[in-house]
BALOBA-1460 file (C-alpha; in Angstrom, 3 decimals):
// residues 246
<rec num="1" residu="x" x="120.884" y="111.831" z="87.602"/>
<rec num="2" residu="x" x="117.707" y="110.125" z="89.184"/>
<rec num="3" residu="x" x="114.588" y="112.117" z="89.395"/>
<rec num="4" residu="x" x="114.405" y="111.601" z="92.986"/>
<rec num="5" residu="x" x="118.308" y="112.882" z="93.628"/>
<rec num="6" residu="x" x="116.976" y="116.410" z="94.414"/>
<rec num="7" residu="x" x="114.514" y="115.204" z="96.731"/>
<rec num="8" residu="x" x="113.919" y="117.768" z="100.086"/>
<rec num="9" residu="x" x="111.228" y="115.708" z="101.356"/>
<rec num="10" residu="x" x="112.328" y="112.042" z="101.392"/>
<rec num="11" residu="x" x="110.027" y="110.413" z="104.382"/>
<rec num="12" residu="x" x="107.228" y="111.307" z="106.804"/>
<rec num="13" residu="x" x="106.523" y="108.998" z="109.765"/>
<rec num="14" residu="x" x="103.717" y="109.906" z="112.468"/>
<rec num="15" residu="x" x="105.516" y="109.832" z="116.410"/>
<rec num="16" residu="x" x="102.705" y="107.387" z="117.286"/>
<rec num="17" residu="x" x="104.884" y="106.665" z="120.978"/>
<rec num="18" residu="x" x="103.381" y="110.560" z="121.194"/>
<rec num="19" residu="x" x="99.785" y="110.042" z="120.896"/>
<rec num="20" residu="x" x="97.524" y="109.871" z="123.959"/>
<rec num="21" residu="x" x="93.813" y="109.163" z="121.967"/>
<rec num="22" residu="x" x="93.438" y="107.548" z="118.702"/>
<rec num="23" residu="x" x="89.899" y="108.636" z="119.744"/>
<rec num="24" residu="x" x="90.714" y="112.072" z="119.217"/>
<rec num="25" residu="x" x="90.771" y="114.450" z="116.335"/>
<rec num="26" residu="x" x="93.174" y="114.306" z="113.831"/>
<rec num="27" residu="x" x="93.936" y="111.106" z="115.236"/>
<rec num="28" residu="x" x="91.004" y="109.385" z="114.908"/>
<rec num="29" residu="x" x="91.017" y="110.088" z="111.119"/>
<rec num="30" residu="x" x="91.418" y="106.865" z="108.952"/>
<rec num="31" residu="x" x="94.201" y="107.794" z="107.256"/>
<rec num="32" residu="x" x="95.984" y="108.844" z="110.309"/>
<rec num="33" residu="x" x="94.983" y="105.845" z="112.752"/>
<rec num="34" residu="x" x="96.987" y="103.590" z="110.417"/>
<rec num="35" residu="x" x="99.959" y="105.910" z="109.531"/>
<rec num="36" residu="x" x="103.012" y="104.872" z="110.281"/>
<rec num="37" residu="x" x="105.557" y="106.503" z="107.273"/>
<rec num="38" residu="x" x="105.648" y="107.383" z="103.408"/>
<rec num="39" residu="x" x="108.861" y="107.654" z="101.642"/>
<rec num="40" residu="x" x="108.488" y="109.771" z="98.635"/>
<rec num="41" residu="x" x="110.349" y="108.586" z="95.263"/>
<rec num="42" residu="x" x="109.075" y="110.670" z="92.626"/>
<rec num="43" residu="x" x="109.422" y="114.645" z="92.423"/>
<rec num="44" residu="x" x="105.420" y="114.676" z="92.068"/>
<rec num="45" residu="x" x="103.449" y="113.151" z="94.289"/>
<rec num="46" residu="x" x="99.976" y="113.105" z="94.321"/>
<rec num="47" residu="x" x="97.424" y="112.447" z="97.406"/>
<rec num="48" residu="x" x="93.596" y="111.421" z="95.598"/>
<rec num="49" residu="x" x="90.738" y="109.968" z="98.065"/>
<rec num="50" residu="x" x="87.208" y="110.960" z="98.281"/>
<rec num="51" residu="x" x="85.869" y="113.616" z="100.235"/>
<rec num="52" residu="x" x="86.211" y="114.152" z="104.061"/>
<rec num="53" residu="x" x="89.084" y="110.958" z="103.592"/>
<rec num="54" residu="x" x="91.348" y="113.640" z="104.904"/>
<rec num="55" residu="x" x="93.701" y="114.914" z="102.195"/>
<rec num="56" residu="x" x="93.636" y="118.542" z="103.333"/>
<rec num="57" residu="x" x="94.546" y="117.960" z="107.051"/>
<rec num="58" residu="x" x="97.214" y="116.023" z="106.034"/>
<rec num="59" residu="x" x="98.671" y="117.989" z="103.490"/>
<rec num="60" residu="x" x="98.000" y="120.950" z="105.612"/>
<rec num="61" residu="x" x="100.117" y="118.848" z="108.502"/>
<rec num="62" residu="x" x="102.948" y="118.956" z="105.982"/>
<rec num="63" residu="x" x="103.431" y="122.051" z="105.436"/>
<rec num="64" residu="x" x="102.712" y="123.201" z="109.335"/>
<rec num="65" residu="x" x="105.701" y="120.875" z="109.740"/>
<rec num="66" residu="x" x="107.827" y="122.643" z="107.084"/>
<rec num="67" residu="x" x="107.065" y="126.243" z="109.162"/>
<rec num="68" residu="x" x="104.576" y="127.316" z="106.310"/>
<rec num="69" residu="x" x="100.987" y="128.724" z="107.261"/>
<rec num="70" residu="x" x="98.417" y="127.139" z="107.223"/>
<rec num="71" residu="x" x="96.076" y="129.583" z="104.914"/>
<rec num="72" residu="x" x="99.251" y="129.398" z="101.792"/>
<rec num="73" residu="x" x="102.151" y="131.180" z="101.083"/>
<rec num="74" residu="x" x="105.470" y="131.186" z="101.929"/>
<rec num="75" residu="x" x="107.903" y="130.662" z="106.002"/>
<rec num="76" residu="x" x="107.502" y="134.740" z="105.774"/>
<rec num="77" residu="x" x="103.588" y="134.968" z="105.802"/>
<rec num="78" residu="x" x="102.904" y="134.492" z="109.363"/>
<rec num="79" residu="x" x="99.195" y="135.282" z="109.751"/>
<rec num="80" residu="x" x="96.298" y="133.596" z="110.350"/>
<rec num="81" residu="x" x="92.353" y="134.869" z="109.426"/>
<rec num="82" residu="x" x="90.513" y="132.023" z="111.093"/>
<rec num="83" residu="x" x="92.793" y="129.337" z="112.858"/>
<rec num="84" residu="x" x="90.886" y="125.665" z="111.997"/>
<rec num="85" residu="x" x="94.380" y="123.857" z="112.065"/>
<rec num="86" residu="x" x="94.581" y="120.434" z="113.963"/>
<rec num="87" residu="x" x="97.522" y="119.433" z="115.745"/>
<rec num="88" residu="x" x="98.444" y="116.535" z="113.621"/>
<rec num="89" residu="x" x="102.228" y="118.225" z="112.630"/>
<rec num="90" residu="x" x="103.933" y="118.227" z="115.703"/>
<rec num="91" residu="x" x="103.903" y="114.777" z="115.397"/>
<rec num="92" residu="x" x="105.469" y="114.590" z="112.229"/>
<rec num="93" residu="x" x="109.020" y="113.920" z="111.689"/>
<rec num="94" residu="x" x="110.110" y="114.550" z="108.570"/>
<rec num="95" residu="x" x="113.400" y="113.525" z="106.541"/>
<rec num="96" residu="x" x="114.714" y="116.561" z="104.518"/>
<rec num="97" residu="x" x="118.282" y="115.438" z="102.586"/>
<rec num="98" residu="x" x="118.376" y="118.614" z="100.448"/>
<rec num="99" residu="x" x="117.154" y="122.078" z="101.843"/>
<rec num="100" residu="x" x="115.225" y="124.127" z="99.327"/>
<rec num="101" residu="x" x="116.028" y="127.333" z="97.612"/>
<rec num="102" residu="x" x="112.250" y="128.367" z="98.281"/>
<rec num="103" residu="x" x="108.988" y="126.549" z="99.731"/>
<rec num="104" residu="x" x="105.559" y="127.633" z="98.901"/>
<rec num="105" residu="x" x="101.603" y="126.265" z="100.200"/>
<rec num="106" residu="x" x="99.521" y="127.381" z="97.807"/>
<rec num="107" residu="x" x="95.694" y="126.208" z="99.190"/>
<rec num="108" residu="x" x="92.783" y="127.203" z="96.618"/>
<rec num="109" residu="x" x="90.348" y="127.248" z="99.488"/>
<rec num="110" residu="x" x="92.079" y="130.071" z="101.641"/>
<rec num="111" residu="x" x="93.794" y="131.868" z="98.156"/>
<rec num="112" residu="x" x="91.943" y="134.726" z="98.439"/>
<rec num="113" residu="x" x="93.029" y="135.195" z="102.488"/>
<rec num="114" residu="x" x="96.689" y="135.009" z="101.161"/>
<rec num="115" residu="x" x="96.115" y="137.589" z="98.531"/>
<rec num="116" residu="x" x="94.557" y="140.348" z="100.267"/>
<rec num="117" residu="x" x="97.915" y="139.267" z="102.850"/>
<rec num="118" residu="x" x="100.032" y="140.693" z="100.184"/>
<rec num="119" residu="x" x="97.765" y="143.423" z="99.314"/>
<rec num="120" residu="x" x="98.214" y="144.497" z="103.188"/>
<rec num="121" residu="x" x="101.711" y="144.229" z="103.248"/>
<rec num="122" residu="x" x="102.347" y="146.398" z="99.899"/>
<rec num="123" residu="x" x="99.734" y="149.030" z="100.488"/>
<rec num="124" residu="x" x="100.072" y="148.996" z="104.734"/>
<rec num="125" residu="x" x="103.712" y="148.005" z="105.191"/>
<rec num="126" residu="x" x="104.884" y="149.259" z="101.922"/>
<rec num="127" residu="x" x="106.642" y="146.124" z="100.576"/>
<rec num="128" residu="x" x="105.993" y="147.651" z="96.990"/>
<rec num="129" residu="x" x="108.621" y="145.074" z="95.645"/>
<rec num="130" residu="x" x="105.838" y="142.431" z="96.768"/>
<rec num="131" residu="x" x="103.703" y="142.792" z="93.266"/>
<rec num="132" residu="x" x="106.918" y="142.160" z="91.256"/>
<rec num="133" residu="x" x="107.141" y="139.037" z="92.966"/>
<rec num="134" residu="x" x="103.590" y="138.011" z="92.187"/>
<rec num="135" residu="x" x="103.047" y="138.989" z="88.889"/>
<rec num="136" residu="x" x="101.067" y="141.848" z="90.177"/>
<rec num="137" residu="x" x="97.992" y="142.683" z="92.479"/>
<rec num="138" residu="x" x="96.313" y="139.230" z="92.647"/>
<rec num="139" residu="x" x="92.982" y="140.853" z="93.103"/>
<rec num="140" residu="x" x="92.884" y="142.467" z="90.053"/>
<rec num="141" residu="x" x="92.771" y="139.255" z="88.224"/>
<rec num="142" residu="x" x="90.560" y="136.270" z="87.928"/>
<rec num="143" residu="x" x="90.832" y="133.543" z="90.464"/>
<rec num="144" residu="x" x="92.812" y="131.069" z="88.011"/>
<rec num="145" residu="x" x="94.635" y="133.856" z="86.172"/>
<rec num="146" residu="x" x="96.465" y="135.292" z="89.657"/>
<rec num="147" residu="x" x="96.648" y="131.353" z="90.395"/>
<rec num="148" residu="x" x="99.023" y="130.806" z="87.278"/>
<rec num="149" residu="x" x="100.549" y="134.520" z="87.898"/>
<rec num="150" residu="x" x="101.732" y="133.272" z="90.835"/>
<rec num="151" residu="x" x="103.327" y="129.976" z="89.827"/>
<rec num="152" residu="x" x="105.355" y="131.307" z="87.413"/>
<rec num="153" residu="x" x="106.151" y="134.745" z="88.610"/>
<rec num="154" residu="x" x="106.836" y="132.773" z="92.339"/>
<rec num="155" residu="x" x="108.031" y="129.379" z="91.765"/>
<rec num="156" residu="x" x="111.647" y="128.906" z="91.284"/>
<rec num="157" residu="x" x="113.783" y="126.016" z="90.487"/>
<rec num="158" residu="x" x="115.070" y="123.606" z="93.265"/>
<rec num="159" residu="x" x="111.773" y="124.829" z="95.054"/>
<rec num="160" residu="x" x="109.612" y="122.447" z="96.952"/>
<rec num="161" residu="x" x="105.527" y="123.523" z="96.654"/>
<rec num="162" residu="x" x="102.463" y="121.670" z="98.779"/>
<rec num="163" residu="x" x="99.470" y="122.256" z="96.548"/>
<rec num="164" residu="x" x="95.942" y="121.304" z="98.165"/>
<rec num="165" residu="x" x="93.209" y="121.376" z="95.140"/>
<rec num="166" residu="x" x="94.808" y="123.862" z="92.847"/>
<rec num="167" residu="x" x="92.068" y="122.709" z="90.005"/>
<rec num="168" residu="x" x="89.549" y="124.758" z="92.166"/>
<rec num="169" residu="x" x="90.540" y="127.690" z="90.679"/>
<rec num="170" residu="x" x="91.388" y="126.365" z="87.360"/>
<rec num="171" residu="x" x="89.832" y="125.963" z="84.075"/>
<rec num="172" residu="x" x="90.715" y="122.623" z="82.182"/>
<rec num="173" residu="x" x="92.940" y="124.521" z="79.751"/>
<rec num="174" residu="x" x="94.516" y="126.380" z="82.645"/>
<rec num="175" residu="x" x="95.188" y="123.068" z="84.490"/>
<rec num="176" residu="x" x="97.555" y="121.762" z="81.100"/>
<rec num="177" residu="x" x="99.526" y="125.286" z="81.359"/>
<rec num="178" residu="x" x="99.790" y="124.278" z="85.257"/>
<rec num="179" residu="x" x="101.096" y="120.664" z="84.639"/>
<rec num="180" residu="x" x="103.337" y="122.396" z="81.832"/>
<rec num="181" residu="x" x="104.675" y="124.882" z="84.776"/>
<rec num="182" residu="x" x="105.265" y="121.648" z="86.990"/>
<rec num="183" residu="x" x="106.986" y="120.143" z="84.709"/>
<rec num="184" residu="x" x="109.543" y="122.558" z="83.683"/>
<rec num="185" residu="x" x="109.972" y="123.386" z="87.743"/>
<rec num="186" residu="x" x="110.515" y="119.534" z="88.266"/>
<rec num="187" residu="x" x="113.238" y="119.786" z="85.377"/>
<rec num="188" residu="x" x="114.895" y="122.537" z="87.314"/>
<rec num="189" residu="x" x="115.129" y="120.249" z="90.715"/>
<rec num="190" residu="x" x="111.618" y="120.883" z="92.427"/>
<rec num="191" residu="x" x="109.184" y="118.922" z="94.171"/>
<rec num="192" residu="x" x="105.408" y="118.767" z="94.346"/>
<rec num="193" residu="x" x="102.946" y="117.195" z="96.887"/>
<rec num="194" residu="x" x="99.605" y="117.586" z="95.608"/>
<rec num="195" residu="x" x="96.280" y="116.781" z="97.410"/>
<rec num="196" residu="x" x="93.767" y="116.822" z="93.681"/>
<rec num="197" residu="x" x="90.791" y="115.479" z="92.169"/>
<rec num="198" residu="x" x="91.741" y="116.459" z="88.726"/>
<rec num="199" residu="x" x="92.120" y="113.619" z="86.102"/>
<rec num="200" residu="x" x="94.411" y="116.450" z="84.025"/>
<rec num="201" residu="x" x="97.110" y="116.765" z="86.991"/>
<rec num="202" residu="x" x="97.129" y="112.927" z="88.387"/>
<rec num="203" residu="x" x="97.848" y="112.264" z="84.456"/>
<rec num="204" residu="x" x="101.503" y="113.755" z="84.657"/>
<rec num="205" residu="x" x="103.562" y="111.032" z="83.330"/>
<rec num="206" residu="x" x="106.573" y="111.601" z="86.500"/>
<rec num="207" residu="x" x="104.136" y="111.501" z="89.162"/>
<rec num="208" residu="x" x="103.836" y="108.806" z="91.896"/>
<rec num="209" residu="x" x="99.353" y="108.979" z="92.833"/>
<rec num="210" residu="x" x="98.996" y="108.034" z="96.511"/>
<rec num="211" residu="x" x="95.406" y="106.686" z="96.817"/>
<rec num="212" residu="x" x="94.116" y="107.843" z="100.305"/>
<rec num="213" residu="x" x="90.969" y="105.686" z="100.344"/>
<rec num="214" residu="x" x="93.559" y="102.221" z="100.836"/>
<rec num="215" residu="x" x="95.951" y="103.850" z="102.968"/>
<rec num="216" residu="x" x="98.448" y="105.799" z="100.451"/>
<rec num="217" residu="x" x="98.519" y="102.758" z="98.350"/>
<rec num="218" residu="x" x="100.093" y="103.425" z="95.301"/>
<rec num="219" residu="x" x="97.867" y="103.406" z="91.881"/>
<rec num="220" residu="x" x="98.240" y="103.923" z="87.965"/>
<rec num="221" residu="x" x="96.579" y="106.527" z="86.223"/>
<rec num="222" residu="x" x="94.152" y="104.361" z="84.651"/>
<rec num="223" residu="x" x="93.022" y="102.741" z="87.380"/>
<rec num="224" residu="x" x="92.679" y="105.706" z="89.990"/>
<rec num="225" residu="x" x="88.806" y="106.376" z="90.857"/>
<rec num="226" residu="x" x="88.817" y="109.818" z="89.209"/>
<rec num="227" residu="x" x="89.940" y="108.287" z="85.576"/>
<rec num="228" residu="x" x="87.581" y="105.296" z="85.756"/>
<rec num="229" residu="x" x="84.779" y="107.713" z="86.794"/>
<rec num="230" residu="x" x="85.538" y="110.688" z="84.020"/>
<rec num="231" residu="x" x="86.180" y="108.397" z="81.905"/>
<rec num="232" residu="x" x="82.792" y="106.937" z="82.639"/>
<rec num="233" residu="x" x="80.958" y="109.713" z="82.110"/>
<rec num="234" residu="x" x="82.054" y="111.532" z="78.919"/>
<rec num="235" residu="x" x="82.064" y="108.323" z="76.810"/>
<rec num="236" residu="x" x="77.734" y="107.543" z="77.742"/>
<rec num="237" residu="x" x="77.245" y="111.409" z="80.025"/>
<rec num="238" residu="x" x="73.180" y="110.276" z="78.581"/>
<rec num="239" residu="x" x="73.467" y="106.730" z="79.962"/>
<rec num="240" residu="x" x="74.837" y="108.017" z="83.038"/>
<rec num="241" residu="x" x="71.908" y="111.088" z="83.688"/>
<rec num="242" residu="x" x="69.897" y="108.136" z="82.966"/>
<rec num="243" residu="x" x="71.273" y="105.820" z="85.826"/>
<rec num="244" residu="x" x="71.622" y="108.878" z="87.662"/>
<rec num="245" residu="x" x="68.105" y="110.890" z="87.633"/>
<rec num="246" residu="x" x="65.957" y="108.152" z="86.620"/>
């Protein structure tokens, strides 16, 4: 069986017909002014680019579009602490061949919103079967360890997860055990999108790396701007201070 068999995201194309301003926010976002559609082939796809490129609103824009909220978690957590979404996802249409048995958006930047969310609903709403689910109160762990807690107490098989920047709250060693989690999760019919800077993640060897700086083009480990530039660095780090500083 193909790797891409299990697929539940095969294609996203933007309803351009739909859109009044290119001018206009999200619109007028590189990235998006020249979308037109992306068919995914891999069960790990990864979304690099620089900075401000856009990688979050898009990836946020997928997983709008899949009825997830926009701060993480999963269709069930409907709440919302500070509502900076854009609009770009109801003009998404989206090809989904296989349904999944779960879908998760787990966003580093708004992690901690989503975990006092559970906290609320265990200690408020008494969903006590909640921690279970999570490997326990995610406040009462370090920001990487409830990170991992979650993938693997969470994360099921034939799942499909939209990760934005999950190395934020991981230490290198903690990033392997994720792209160990990933991979066993892929072997049990998932999918990842992943928006990342992380040389460790783009580096796993079933991934497709979407470069977001040339318009999704697709690019090789070796030559992605994050490997060149790590790569850079910790052979001459002295050189580089000295290009750097001086």
């Amino acid at each position: 069986m193909s790797l891409d068999s299990n697929l539940m995201i095969k294609k996203i194309s933007l309803e351009r017909n739909k859109i009044e301003n290119f001018n206009k926010y999200p619109f007028n976002i590189e990235i998006v002014k020249n979308f037109t559609e992306l068919n995914f082939t891999s069960p790990v796809t990864f979304f690099v680019g620089e900075n401000g490129i856009g990688k979050s609103t898009f990836i946020e824009a997928i997983a709008l579009s899949l009825g997830l909220p926009a701060e993480g978690g999963t269709q069930n957590f409907m709440y919302s602490t500070n509502n900076t979404t854009s609009n770009l996802s109801d003009y998404f249409k989206i090809i989904k061949p296989n349904k999944p048995k779960t879908k998760f958006f787990l966003r580093a930047e708004s992690f901690y919103n989503f975990s006092t969310e559970v906290e609320r609903l265990v200690e408020e709403d008494g969903f006590d079967t909640l921690y279970g689910s999570y490997g326990g109160n995610l406040h009462e762990c370090s920001h990487g360890e409830s990170f991992i807690k979650l993938v693997q107490n969470r994360f099921t098989d034939h799942g499909l997860y939209i990760l934005d920047e999950p190395e934020a709250a991981l230490s290198p060693q903690r990033q392997l055990s994720l792209l160990c989690l990933i991979d066993k999760l892929v072997k049990e019919g998932s999918q990842f999108i992943i928006a990342t800077h992380s040389p460790i993640l783009i580096s796993y060897r079933d991934g497709k790396i979407l470069d977001l700086n040339n318009n999704f083009r697709k690019v090789d480990y070796k030559d992605t701007d994050i490997y060149k530039l790590y790569k850079m660095y910790l052979e001459e780090p002295e050189n580089m201070q000295h290009r750097l500083f001086d």
